[in-house]
N, C-alpha and C positions, 0 to 999 in steps of 0.2 A: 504494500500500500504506500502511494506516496505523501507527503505531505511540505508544507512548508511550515515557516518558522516566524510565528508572528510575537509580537515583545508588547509589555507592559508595564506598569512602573514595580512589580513584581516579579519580574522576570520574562526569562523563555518560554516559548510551550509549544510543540508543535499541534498542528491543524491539519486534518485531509484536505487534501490537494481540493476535491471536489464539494469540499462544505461551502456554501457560502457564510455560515456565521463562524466568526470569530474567536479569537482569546477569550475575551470577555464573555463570552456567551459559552463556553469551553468550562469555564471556572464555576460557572453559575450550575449547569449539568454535575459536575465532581460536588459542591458545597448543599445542593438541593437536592440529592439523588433519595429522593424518597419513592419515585416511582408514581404510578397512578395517574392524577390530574394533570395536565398539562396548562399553562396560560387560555383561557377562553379567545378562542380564534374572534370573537366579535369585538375584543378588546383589542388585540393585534390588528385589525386591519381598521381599526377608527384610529390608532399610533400611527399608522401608515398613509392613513390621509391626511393625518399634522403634518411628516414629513414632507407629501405633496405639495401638501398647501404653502410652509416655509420656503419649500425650495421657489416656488413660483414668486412668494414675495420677495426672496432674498434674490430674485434673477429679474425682477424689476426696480427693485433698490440699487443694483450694481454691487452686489455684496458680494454676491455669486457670477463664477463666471455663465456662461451661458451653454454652452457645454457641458459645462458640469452638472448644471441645473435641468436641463432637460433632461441626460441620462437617470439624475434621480426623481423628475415626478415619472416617466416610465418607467422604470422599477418599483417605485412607490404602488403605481397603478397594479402590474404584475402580482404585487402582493397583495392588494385589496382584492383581485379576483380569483386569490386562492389558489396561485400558481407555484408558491413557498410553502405553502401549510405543513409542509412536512420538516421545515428547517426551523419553526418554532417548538422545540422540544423541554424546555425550562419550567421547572415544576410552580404551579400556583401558588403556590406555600413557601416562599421565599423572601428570605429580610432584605436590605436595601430600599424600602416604599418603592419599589419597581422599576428599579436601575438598571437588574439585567433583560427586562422586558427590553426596556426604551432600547437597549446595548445591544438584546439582539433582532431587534428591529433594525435599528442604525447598520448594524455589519451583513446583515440578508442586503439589505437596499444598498449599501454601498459596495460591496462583490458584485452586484449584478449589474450594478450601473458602470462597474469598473467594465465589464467584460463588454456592456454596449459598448463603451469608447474603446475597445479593441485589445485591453489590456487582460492581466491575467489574475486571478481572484488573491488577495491578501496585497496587490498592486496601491499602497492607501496613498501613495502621493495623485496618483490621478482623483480619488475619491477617498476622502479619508471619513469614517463612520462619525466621528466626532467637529473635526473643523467644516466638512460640506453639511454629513447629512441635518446633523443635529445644532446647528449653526442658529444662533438667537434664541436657542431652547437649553431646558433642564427638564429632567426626569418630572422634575416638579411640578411643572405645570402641564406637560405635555399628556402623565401618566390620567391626573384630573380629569383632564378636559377630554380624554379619550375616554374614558370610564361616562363621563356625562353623556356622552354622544352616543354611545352603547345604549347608554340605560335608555335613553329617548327613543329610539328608533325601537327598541326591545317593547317599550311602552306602551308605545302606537299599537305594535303588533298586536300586544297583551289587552288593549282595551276594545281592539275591533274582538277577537276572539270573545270577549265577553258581551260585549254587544248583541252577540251572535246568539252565545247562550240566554240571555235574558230572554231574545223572542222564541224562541222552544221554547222556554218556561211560562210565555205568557200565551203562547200558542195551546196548550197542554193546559191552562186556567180559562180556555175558551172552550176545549176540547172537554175537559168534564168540569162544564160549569153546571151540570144537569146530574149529578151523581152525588146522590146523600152518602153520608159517611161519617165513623165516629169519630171526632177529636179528643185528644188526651193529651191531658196535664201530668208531669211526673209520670208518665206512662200509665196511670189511670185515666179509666171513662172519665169527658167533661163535658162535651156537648156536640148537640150534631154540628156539620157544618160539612160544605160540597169540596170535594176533589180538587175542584178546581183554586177554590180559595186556597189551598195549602200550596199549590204550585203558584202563586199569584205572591204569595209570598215571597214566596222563594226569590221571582221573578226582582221584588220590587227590592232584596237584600242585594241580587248581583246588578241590579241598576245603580245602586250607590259603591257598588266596589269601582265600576266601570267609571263614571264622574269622578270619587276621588284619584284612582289611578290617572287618569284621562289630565286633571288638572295639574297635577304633581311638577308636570312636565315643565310645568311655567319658573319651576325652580331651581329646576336642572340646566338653565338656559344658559346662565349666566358661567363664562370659561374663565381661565387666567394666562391663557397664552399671552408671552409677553411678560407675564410674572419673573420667569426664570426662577430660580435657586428659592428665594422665600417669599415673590412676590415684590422686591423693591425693582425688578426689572433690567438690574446689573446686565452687561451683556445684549441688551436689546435698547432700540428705537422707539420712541414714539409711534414714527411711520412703522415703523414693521409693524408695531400691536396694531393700528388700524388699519391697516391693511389687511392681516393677518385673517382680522376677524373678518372682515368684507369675503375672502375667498373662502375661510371657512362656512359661511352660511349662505358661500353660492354650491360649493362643493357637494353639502348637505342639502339644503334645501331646506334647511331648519331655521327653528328663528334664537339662533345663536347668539349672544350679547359678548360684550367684553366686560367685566367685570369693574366697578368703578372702584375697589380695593381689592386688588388679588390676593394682598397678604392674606385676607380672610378665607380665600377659595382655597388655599395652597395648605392653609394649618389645618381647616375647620371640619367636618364630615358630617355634621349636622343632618345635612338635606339625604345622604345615601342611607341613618335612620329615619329620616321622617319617610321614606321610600318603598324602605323597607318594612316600614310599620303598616302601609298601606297594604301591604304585597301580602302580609302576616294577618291583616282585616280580614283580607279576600280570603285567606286561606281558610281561617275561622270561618264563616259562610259556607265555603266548600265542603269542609269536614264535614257542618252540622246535616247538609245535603243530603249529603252524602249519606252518613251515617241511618238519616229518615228512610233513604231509599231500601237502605240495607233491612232495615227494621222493618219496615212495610211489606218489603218483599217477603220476608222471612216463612219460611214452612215448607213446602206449601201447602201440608196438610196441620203440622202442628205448631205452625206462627200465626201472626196476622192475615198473611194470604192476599194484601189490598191490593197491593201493585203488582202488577208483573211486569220485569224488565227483560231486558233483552237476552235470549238465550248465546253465549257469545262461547264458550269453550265447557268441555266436561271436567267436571271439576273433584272428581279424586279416581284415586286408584287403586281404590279399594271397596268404596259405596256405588254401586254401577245406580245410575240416573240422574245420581245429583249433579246437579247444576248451581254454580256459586255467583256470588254479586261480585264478579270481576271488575268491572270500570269502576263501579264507585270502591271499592277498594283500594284502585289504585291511585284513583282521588286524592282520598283518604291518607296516603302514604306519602304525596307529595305534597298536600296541604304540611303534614307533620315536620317535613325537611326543612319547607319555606320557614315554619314558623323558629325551628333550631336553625336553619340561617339569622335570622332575624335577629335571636342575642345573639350570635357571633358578630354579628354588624354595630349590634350596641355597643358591645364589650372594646371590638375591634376602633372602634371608632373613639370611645371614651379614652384610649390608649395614646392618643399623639398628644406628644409632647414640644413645649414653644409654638417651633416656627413649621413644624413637618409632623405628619402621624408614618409613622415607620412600619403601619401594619394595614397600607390602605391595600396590598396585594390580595389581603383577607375580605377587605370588605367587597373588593372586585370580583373576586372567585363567588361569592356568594350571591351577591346581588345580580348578576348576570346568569348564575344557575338558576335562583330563585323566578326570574320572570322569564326564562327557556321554559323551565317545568310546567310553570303553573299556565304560560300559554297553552302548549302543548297538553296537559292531562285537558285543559278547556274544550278544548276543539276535540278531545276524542268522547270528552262527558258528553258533548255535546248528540256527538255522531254518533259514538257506538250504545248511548243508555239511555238520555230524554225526547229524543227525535223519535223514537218507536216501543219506548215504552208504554203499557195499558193497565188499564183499571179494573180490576175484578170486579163487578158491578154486583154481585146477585151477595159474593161475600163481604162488598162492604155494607149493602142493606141486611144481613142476617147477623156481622157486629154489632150492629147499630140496634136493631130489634131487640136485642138478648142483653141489650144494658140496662142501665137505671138511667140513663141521662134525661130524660123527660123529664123525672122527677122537678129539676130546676124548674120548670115551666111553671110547675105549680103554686111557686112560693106564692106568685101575688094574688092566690086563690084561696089559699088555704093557710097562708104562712111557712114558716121556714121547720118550725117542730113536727107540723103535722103533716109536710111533707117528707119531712124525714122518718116519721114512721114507717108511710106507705112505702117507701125505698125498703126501710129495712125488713117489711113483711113478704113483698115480691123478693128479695135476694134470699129470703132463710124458707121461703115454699116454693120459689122457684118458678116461681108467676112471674107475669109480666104488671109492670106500675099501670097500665088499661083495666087490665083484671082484677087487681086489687081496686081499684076505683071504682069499677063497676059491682063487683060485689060484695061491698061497703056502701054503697051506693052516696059515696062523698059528692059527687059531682052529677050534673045531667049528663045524660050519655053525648048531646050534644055539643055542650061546651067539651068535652072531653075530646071529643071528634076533632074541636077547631084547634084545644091546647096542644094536642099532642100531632096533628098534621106536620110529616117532614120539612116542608115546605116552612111551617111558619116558624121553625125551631133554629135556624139558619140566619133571620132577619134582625136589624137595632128595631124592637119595638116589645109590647107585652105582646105575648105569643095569646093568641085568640082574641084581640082586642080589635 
């Protein structure tokens, strides 16, 4: 195998001939070899558009020669389309606040761009990772504002996908708006109420994930490019920051601001908790869904029996016909991660100290998993379990029949004592709260007819009035 010989202020190290990343990226591999997670490629190729972006300003400022600068936004570009993904290998979980990210981004784009101008990779006087690529930047601000731009576009994604799911849910509250059925409190009987309204709920819970999610984004907006090192800007221009940000929010399409204090964006981590708190809302919502669907479904002969979801895979290997609540389980399991992301983000975040948080690689890994999953399990909850799920109709009106929940109806007939009799005589003989009324003869058969109607047990008003 050949290699060359690239130097640091650490020494020697040799490099295959054919890597494009670097020393620094070399050391980073030996010091993190923990294996597993690797940097989130959606965080790599939003670094990769800073580089773009710089190079384009700093080759209209005359900082950069123009040669050089073209070779790196076409490298840059190569890398945003996934044409390197396999030369970012450096573990998530790694100290520095994401040095060796920035480092081996910087040495991917600068080997490649070496090689457009005809040179041979590890060549850094034609392109050097640090004096061209990363020129008017610092890890500092670069790693930030790339994590911002991730989480936005991640965002978007994650609030159409919800959007999505709200109307199945509100489709499914249209769908059995016509289907009595028993509600419970504490998982005891409480009163009747239709199919539909339980999904309407649900509906109107993942309407407010989707708006808070949705608006979040207004606070991610703001970058510190041009910060450099702690935000005082050392190393950069006026014109470069404005500039900067101008090609960034043409590049995106986003409405990307420049920060009127970077120091603040550069130390602070605030807004990737308040993010992640939203991310951790939605998630709570999903479980509780979830959890409903499991429990509804449940039996089919010795649960509730209400729902029927979708038949999706055989579900053991040893009970032949069961059939398990696979998607909302799986729900269920990623809602749980989001929300143990979510103190890791606190934790992580509560950790920076001065001018730098030295553990924002943590809050990147997490936050960035967090809104993959929770998009993705959205769009499968959505497809593979509420889009063709159905309502056992005949077993949710024979739950319903076989309770006491009528009872309630009665109070402003009889009061609260003496309807709680008639409760307690139809549950110990095993009558129904009709029968005991009628053969007591508390009531007209009449009025009894109006109070206890499905229909009027459902409605804000005195049932038979």
């Amino acid at each position: 195998m050949d290699y060359r010989l690239e130097q640091d202020l650490l020494g020697d190290k040799n490099i295959e001939v054919s890597s494009y990343s670097g020393i620094n990226t070399a050391r980073a591999l030996e010091n993190f070899d923990l294996g597993g997670k690797t940097v989130n490629l959606h965080l790599i190729k939003e670094i990769a558009l800073i580089k773009k972006a710089a190079a384009m300003t700093n080759k209209k400022l005359k900082f950069l020669q123009e040669d050089k600068a073209d070779a790196i936004i076409k490298a840059s570009e190569e890398v945003i389309d996934g044409k390197f993904d396999n030369e970012f290998k450096v573990s998530a979980f790694q100290g520095g606040a994401g040095t060796s990210t920035n480092m081996n981004v910087n040495e991917v784009i600068a080997n490649r761009a070496i090689e457009l101008l005809g040179g041979a990779k590890g060549e850094y006087d034609l392109v050097h990772p640090l004096n061209h690529v990363n020129m008017s930047q610092s890890t500092n601000d670069v790693y930030p504002s790339a994590l911002r731009i991730a989480a936005i576009r991640l965002i978007r994604k994650l609030s159409t996908s919800l959007s999505s799911l709200q109307e199945a849910l509100q489709i499914k509250e249209n769908d059995f708006a016509d289907i009595i059925k028993l509600g419970r409190t504490q998982l005891m009987d409480a009163l009747p109420m239709t199919a539909g309204q339980g999904f309407g709920a649900y509906a109107k819970a993942i309407e407010r994930d989707r708006w808070r999610i949705y608006k979040v984004e207004e606070r991610l907006r703001q970058i510190n490019l041009g910060g450099t090192a702690i935000g005082t800007g050392l190393n950069a221009t006026n014109r470069y920051v404005f500039m900067m940000t101008d090609i960034i929010q043409d590049l995106t399409g986003l409405g990307i601001a420049r920060s009127d204090y970077p120091m603040d964006i550069t130390q602070n981590c605030d807004i990737f908790v308040e993010t992640s708190g939203l991310l951790k809302s939605c998630s709570v919502n999903l479980l509780k869904i979830s959890n409903d669907l499991r429990l509804l479904n449940s039996g089919p002969r010795g649960g509730f029996g209400e729902i029927i979801l979708p038949k999706m895979q055989a579900g053991s290997t040893i009970m032949p016909g069961k059939v398990n609540p696979v998607i909302p389980e799986m729900v269920a399991q990623v809602s749980l991660r989001v929300i143990s992301n979510d103190t890791a983000i606190t934790m992580a975040s509560s950790m920076g100290q001065l001018e730098l948080n030295a553990f924002v690689p943590l809050i990147a890994e997490c936050l960035l998993e967090s809104l993959e999953l929770l998009d993705r399990s959205v769009v499968l909850f959505k497809e593979k379990c509420i889009d063709d799920l159905l309502m056992d109709k005949d077993r949710c009106l024979e739950n319903l029949e076989n309770s006491l929940v009528s009872a309630t109806a009665l109070v402003p007939y009889i009061g609260y004592d003496k309807a709680s009799l008639v409760s307690k005589k139809a549950l110990s003989s095993g009558k129904t709260i009709r029968e005991i009324l009628l053969e007591e003869q508390i009531l007209p058969i009449e009025t009894i007819d109006k109070i206890l109607s499905p229909n009027e047990l459902i409605r804000t008003h005195i049932s038979g009035k």
